[in-house]
N, C-alpha and C positions, 0 to 999 in steps of 0.2 A: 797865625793868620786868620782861622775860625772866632775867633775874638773880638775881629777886627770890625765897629760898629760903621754906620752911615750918618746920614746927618739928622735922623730919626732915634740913634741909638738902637737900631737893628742891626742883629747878627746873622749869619749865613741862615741858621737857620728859621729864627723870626721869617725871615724874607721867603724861603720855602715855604711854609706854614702858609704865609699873608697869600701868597701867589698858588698855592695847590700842588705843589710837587712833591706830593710823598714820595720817590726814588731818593727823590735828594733827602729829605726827614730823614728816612732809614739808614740812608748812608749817613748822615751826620752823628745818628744815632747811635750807630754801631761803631762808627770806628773814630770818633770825634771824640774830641776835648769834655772830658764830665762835669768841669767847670763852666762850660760854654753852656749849660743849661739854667744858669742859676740869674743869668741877667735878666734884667726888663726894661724894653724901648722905653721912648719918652713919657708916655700915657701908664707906665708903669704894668705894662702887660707882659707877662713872662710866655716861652711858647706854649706849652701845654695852656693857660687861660688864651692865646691867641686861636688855636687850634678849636678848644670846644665852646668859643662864642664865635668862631665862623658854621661850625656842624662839622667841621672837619675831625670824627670822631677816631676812625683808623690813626689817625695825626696823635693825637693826643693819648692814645692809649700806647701807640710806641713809644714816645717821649715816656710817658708815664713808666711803664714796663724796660726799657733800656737803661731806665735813670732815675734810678730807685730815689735818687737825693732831690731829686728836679726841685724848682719853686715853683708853686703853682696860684701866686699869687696874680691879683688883678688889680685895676681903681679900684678907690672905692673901698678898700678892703674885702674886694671880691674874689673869689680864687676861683679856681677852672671849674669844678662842681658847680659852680653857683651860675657861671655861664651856661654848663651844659645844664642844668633843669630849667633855663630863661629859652633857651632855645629849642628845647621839647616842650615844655608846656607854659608859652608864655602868658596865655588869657587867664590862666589858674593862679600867676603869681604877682599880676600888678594889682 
């Protein structure tokens, strides 16, 4: 049922992520589906790259840390590193 997308192609935890409910992250995290980390919504955004282009850093480093396999792919060919240094230092890299 954790698998199970929207009409976005988001999964339970995408939508955690999107919304700021890290309880819900951790619990997905911890006791969820390993494969349920590997998807990406429409826009091709997996969660750990949804987590660190919102700043939702906590977010992204459980994911990361829970899920060792995760994809941390983005658009673009952008992966969640590449979010999170756009969102710490954005003046420095346009």
């Amino acid at each position: 049922m954790l698998k199970m997308t929207n009409y976005e192609n988001n999964t339970a935890l995408d939508e955690a992520v999107q919304h700021d409910h890290f309880d819900v992250v951790k619990i997905l995290t911890e006791k969820g589906d390993p494969d349920l980390h590997h998807s990406a919504n429409n826009l091709g955004e997996t969660p750990p790259y949804l987590a660190a282009a919102r700043a939702r850093n906590s977010m992204a480093i459980q994911i990361l840390e829970e899920c060792t396999s995760a994809a941390h792919e983005g658009p673009n060919g952008k992966t969640a590193l590449h979010a999170a240094a756009i969102k710490c230092f954005p003046s420095k890299l346009i």
